[in-house]
GUGU-708051 format. One line per 2 residues: number of its first residue (from 1); their letters; for each residue x, y, z of C-alpha. Coordinates in steps of 0.1 Angstrom, whole numbers, plus 5000, padded with zeros to 4 digits. Layout:
<rokols>
NUM) A) X/Y/Z; ...
</rokols>
This chain:
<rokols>
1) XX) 5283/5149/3980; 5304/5177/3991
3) XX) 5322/5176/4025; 5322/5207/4049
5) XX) 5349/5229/4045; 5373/5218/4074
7) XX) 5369/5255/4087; 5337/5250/4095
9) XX) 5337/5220/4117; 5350/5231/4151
11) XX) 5323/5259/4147; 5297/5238/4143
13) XX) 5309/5217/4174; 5313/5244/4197
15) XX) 5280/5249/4189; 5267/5219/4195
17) XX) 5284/5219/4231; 5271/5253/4237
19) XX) 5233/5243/4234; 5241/5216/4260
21) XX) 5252/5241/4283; 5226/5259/4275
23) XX) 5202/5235/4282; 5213/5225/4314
25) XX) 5212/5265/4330; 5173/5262/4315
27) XX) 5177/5283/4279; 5165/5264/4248
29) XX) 5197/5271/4225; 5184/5268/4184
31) XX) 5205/5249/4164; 5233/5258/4146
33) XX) 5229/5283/4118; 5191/5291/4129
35) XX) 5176/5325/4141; 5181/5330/4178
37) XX) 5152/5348/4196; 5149/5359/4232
39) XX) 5150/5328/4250; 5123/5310/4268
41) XX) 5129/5303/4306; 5117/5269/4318
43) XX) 5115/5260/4355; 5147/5254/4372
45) XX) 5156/5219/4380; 5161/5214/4418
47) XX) 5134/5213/4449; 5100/5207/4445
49) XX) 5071/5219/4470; 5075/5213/4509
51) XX) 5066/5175/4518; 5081/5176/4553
53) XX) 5104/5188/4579; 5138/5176/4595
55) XX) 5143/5182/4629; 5183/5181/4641
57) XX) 5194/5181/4680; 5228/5172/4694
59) XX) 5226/5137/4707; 5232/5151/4744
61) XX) 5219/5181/4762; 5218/5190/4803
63) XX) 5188/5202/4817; 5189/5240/4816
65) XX) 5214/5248/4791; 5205/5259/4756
67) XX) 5213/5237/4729; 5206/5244/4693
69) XX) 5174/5229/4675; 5169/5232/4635
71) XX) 5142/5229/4615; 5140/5224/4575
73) XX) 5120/5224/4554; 5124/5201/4522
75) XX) 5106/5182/4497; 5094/5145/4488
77) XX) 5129/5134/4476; 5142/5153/4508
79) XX) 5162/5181/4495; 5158/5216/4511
81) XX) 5140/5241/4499; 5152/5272/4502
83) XX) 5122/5295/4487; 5096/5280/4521
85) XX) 5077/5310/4533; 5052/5289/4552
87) XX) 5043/5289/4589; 5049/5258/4613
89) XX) 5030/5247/4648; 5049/5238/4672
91) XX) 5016/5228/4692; 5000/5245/4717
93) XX) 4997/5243/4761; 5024/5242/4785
95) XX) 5059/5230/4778; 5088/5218/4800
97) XX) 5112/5241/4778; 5116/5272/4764
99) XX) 5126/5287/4732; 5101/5278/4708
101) XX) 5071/5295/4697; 5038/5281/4689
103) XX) 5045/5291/4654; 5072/5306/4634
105) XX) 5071/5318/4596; 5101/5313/4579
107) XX) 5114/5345/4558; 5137/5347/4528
109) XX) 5168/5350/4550; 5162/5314/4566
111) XX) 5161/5299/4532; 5140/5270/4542
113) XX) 5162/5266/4576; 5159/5281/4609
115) XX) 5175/5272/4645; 5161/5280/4675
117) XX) 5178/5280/4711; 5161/5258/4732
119) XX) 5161/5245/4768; 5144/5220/4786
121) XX) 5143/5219/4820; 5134/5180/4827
123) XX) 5156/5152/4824; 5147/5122/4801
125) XX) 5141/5118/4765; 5129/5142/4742
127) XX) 5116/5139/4706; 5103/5171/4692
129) XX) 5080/5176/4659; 5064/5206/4639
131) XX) 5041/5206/4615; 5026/5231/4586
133) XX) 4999/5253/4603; 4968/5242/4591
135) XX) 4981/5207/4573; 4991/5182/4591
137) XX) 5003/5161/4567; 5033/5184/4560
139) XX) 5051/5176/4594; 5084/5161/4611
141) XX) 5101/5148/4641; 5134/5146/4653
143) XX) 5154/5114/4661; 5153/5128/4701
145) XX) 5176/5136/4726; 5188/5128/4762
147) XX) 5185/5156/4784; 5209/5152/4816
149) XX) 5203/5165/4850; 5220/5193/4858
151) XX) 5248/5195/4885; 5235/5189/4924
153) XX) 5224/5225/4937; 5198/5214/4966
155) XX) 5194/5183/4985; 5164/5167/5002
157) XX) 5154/5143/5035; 5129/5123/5030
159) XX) 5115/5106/5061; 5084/5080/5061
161) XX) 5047/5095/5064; 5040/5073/5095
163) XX) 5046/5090/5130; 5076/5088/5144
165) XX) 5081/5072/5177; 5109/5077/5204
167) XX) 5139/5052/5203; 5126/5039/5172
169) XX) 5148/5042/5143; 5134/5050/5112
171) XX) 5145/5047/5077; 5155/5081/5060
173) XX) 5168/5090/5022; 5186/5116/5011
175) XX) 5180/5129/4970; 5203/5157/4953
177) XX) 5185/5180/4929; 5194/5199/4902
179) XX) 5178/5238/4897; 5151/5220/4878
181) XX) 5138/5198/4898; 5160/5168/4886
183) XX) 5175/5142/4905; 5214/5153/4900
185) XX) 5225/5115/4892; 5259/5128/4887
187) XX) 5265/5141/4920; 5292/5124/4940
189) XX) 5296/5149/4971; 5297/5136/5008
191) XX) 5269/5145/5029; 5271/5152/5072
193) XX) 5237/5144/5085; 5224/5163/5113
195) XX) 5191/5170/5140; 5182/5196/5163
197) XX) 5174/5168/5188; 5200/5174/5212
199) XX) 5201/5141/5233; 5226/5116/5232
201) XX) 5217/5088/5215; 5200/5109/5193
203) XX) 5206/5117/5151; 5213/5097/5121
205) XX) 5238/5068/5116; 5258/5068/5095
207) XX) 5263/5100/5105; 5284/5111/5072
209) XX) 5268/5095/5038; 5293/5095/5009
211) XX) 5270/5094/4971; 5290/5071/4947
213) XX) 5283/5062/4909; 5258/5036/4917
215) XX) 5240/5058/4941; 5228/5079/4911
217) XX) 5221/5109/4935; 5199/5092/4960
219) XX) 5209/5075/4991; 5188/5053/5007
221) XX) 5191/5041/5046; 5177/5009/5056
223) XX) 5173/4999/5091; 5191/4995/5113
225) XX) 5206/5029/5100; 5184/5058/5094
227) XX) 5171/5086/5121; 5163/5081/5157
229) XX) 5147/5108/5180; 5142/5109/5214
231) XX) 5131/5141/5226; 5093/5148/5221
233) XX) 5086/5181/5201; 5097/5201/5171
235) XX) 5132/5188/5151; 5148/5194/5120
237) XX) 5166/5171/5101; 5196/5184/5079
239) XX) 5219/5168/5051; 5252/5194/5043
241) XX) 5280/5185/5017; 5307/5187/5036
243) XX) 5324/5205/5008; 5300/5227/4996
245) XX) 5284/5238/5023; 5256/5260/5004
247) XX) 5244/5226/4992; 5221/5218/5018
249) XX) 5184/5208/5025; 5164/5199/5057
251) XX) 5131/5185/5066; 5107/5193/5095
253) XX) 5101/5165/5117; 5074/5161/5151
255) XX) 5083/5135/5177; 5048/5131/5195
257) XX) 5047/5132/5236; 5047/5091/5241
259) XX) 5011/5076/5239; 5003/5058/5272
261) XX) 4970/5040/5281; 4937/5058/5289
263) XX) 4902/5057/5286; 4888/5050/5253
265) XX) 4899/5020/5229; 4936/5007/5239
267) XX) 4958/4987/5213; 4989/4966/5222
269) XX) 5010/4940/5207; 5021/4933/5166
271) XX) 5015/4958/5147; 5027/4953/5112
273) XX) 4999/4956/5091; 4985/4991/5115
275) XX) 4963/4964/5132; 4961/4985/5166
277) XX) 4944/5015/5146; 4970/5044/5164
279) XX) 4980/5053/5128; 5013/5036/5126
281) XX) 5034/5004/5120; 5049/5006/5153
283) XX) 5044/4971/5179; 5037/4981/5215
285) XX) 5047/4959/5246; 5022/4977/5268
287) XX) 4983/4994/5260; 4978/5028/5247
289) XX) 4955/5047/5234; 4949/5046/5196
291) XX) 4921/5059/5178; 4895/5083/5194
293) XX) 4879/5095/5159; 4848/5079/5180
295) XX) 4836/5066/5212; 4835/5027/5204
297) XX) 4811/5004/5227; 4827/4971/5213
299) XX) 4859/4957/5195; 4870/4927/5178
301) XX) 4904/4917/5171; 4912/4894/5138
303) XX) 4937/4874/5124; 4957/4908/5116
305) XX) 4930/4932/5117; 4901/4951/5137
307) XX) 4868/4964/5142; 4848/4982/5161
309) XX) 4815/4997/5171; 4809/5034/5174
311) XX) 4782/5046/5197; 4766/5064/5165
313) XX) 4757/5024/5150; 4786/5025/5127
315) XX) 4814/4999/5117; 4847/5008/5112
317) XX) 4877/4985/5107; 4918/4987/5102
319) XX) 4942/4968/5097; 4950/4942/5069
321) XX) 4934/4933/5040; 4946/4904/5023
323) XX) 4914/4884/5021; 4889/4917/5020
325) XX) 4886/4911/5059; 4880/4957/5060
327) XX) 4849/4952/5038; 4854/4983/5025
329) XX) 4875/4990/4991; 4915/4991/5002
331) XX) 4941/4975/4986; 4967/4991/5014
333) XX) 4962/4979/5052; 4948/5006/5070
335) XX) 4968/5021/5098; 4937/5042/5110
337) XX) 4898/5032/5114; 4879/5035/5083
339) XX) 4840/5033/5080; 4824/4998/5064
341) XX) 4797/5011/5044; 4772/5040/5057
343) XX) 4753/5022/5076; 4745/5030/5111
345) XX) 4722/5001/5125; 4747/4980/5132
347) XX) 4745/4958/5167; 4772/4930/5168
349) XX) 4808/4926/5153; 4832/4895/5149
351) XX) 4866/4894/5138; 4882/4858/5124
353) XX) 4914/4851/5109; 4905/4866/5076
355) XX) 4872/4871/5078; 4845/4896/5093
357) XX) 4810/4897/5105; 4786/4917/5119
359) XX) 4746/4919/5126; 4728/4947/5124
361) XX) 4695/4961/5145; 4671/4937/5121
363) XX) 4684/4910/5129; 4704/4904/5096
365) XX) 4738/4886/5094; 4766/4901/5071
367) XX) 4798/4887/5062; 4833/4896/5044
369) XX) 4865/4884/5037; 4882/4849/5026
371) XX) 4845/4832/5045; 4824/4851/5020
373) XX) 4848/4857/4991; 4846/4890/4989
375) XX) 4859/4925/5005; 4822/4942/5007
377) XX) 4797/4927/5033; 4777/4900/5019
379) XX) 4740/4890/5035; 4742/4857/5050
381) XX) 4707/4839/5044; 4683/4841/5070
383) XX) 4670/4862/5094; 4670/4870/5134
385) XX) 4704/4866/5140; 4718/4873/5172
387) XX) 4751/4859/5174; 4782/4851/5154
389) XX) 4814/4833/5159; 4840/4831/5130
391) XX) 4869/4805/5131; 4900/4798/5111
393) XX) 4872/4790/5077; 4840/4782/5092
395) XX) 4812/4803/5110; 4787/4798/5135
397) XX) 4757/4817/5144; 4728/4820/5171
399) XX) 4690/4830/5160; 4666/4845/5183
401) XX) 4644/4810/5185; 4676/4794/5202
403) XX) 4684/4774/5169; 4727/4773/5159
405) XX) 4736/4771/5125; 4767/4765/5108
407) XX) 4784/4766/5075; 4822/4767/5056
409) XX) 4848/4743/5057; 4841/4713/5073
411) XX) 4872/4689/5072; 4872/4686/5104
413) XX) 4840/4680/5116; 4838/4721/5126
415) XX) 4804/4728/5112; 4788/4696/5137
417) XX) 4766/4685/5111; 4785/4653/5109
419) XX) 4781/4653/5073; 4810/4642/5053
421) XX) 4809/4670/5030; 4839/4691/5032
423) XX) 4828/4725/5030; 4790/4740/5031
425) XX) 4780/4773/5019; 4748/4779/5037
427) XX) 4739/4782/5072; 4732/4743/5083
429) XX) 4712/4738/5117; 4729/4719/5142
431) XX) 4707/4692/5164; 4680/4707/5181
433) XX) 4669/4723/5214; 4680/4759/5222
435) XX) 4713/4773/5222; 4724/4801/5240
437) XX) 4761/4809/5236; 4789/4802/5209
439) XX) 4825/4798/5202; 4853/4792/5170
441) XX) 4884/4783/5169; 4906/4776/5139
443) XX) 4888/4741/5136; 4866/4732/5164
445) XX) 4835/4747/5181; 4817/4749/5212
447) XX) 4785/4758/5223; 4760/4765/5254
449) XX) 4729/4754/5262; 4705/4774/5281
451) XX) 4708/4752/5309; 4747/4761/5311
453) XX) 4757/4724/5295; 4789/4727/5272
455) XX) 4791/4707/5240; 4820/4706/5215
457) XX) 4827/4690/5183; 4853/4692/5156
459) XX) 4890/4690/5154; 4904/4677/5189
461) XX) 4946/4668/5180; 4957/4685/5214
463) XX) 4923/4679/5234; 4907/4712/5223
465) XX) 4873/4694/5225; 4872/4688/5261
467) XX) 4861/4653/5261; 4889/4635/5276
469) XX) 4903/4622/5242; 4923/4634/5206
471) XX) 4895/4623/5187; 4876/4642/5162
473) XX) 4840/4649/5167; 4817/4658/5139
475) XX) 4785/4661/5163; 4784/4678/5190
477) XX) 4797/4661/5223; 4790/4670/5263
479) XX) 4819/4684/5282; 4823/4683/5316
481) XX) 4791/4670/5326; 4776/4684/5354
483) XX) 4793/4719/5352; 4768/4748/5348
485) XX) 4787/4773/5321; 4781/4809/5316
487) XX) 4799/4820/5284; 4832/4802/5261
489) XX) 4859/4815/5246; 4877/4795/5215
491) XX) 4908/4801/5193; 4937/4780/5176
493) XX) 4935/4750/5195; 4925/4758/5228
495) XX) 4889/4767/5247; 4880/4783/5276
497) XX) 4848/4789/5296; 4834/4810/5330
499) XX) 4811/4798/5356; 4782/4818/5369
501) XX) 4802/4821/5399; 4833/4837/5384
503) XX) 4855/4809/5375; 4877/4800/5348
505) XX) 4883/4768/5332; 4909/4759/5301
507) XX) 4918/4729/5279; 4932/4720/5247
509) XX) 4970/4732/5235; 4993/4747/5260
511) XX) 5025/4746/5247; 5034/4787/5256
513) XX) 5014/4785/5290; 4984/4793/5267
515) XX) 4957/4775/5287; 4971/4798/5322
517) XX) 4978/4768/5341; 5014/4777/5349
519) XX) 5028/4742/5329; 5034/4739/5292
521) XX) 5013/4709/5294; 4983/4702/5267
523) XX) 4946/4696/5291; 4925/4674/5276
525) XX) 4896/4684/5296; 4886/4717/5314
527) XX) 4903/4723/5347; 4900/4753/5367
529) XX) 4931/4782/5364; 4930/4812/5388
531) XX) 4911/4806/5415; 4930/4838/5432
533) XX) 4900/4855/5414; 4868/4859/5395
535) XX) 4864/4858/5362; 4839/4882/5344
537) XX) 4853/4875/5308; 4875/4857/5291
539) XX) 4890/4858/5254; 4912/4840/5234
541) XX) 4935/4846/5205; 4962/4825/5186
543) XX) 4981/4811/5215; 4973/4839/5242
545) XX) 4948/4846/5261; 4931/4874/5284
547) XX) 4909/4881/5310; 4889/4907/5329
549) XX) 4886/4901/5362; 4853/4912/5385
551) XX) 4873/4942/5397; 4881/4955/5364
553) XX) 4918/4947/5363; 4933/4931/5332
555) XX) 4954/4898/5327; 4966/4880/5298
557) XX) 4993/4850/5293; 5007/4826/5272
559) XX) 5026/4838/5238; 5040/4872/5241
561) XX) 5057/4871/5208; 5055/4907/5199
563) XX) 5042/4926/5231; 5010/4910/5230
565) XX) 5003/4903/5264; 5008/4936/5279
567) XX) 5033/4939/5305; 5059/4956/5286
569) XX) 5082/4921/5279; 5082/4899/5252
571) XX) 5083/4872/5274; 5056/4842/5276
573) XX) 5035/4837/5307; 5026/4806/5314
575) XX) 4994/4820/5346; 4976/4852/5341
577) XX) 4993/4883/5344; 4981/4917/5353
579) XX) 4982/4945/5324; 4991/4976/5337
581) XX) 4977/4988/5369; 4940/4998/5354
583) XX) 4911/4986/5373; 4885/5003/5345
585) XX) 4886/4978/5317; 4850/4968/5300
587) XX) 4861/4946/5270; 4890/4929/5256
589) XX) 4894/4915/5225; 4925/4887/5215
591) XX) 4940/4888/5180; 4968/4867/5168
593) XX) 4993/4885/5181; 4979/4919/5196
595) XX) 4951/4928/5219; 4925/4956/5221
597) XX) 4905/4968/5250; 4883/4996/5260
599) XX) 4886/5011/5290; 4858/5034/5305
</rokols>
């Protein structure tokens, strides 16, 4: 064998490294010593066809200034490719930003990249994606980014919806905004609060609010700070930075000429859950007017809320509704009257602790609340009802034949069945003969018959019963024997009842003068209270109690925890008490701690 001339090997290698070269830039190089032709141009290695997108953002942005936004286009391994001519969607409909089209086709210039300059206007996080137009599948999202409010430019009062009421301090907030509608949590400015009312006494306390980190640029005042007016009218309330005094905002405010009592339905007393229907939250120590959306012929005050009659046959009711006691759909208590149903045949209302009833013009019995389980009026069975008394859990009512039923929770002997089952859910008669007035309390009940005798039976701990002793009755037992009886009243654990000729008698639990005796002192049967006067009704409510006397005049005593008894005091009265100077009143109703009355 002959070796190569030693010429010819670093040719032949040079060769060799030449075709690899060759190769790699995409030319097929012919071997060494061979005929070279034109060369034949493969497909370059590098990117393959569009599988997605990237999205880049900075990690930060403020509302309202531009930041930069790229999109790319690259392939399955995620390399860019630079030859995309496609179009991408950026979606359609209204955006909270600006700079981006609905589409965009990329041209050779981009080469597969193009940024936009975009700004968003509302703080929060953003994520932004594009797709190919018409394949969904070829798409992408960015990793997102926190958009910043922008600096404090405005700032806001915000005052409660409810009315305002003079010398009653309300609780106020005051918000910085950015140009975009933002909440500037940034800003750290002091703020000088002021009103156009111009009495003294009048304005905001603190009167100077200083925003700090934690405040993230809203401020909050919670009583016993916040805004106070006293002058009835027009008033505007304005926050300033005391620094910056083109940062400013102000909200219009009415003070409402002070309600006072009239004719129509009257509401005074606790008021927490908008129980007095005058479309506010506010407790009054002395009656005035609330609603007069209708004329209302007949009110009943609850546990913590209200009905009443219009003179159209409807049923309204406000107030709360824990338990369902509205019967209509709320889950909010309602500060002003709203309708129960459509109906407009109703006759006869009743307001418990958390429960409601009402009878309408066929003689039918409905029922709502904790009593009937439910917060829309539920038949009770039977027909001809006439009357209805609801207590703490348990509910009596009167049919037209004279017969008195019961039914609910009997622990205590309430329904005066004397059966020892604890609770019944339907209508039970009680004895026989005919009845012709009734009364609840929280656990006992009383009853007339039409000859004017009084009978009582359930719980009797502080002598609510009337029969001399503590003892619990589960039938019904005589009281006062001998005494003809016109109507009763019952509530909590005390009882009253009128005469035919005007007078009014108490027992039971008096420990806040409730039973108008002027002592403290529990009565374990009826004596007489007031004899200054006659009596022409009498109603009883948690541990107060009120009358209308045959002139038309108003009283009330015992607990006076929030205003409840009228006289403009929250102190207890242990003997009847006139309300007001009003000789025009036609009902009263007692609640747990407020009253309502109509006044003609």
């Amino acid at each position: 064998m002959t070796s190569p001339s030693p010429s010819r090997r670093p040719i032949t290698g040079l060769l060799r490294l030449l075709a690899v070269l060759l190769t790699v830039l995409g030319v097929v190089a012919v071997s060494a010593g061979a005929a070279v032709g034109p060369a034949r141009v493969e497909r370059p290695i590098g990117s393959g066809p569009v599988a997605s997108f990237s999205i880049t953002t900075p990690a930060c942005a403020v509302a309202g200034v531009p930041f930069r936004l790229t999109v790319t286009a690259r392939d399955a391994a995620g390399r860019a490719v630079p030859s995309y001519r496609g179009t991408i969607s950026f979606g359609q409909g209204p955006h909270d930003y600006s700079g981006l089209p609905e589409t965009y086709t990329f041209t050779a210039a981009d080469r597969g990249r193009h940024a936009f300059s975009v700004t968003v206007f509302t703080a929060g996080g953003w994520a932004f994606s594009t797709h190919e137009l018409g394949d969904l599948s070829v798409a992408g999202t960015g990793r997102g980014i926190t958009v910043r409010p922008g600096r404090a430019t405005q700032l806001a009062v915000a005052i409660p919806p409810e009315p305002i009421v003079a010398g009653v301090t309300v609780p106020i907030e005051v918000i910085a905004w950015d140009d975009w509608g933002n909440i500037a949590t940034s800003y750290r400015g002091t703020v000088a609060m002021s009103t156009t009312d111009p009495a003294q006494g009048a304005g905001v306390a603190p009167a100077r609010i200083r925003f700090t980190r934690a405040d993230v640029g809203r401020v909050a005042l919670e009583l016993p700070d916040g805004l106070t007016l006293l002058t009835p009218g027009d008033h505007t309330v304005t926050a300033t930075d005391v620094r910056r005094p083109t940062l400013t905002g102000s909200t219009h405010v009415v003070l409402p000429e002070p309600r006072t009592t009239g004719p129509g339905l009257n509401g005074w007393g606790d008021n927490e859950f908008g129980q007095l229907g005058d479309g506010t939250l506010t407790d009054r120590s002395t009656p005035v007017v609330t609603s007069t959306v209708r004329t209302w012929t007949d009110v009943a005050a609850g546990g913590q809320h209200s009905l009443a009659l219009a003179d159209d046959g409807t049923l309204w009711s406000w107030g709360s509704t824990d338990f369902g006691q509205l019967g209509r759909i709320s889950e909010e208590p309602g500060v002003d009257p709203g309708e129960v149903g459509t109906s407009s045949a109703w006759t006869q209302i009743e307001a418990g602790s958390v429960s409601s009833a009402g009878i309408m013009d066929d003689g039918t019995l409905w029922l709502w609340g904790s009593l009937a389980d439910s917060s829309a009026p539920v038949q009770v069975p039977g027909t001809g009802w006439v009357d209805v008394a609801l207590g703490s859990d348990h509910g009596v009512g009167l049919r037209s034949d004279g017969t008195l039923w019961t039914w609910g929770r009997n622990d205590s002997g309430q329904l005066g069945t004397g059966s020892p089952e604890e609770y019944v859910s339907v209508p039970t008669q009680v004895g026989g003969g005919y009845w012709a007035a009734i009364a609840a309390g929280a656990d006992h009940t009383l009853a007339l018959r039409a000859d004017g005798s009084l009978w009582a039976w359930g719980r009797n701990a502080f002598g609510e019963v009337g029969d001399g002793t503590t003892t619990t009755r589960s039938t019904p037992v005589p009281i006062a024997p001998g005494t003809a009886f016109a109507a009763v009243a019952a509530a909590g654990d005390h009882s009253a009842a009128l005469t035919a000729d005007g007078g009014l008698w108490t027992w039971g639990r008096n420990t806040q003068g409730t039973l108008g005796d002027g002592t403290t002192t529990d009565r374990l049967v009826p004596q007489q209270v007031a004899t200054d006067r006659t009596w022409k009704t009498v109603q009883l409510g948690g541990a107060s109690a009120a009358a209308i006397a045959t002139d038309g005049t108003l009283w009330a005593w015992g607990r006076d925890s929030a205003g409840q008894l009228g006289d403009g005091t929250a102190v207890d009265r242990w003997a009847p008490t006139q309300v007001g100077t009003a000789a025009d009143w036609t009902t009263v109703s007692v609640g747990t701690e407020f009253m309502l009355g109509l006044r003609s």
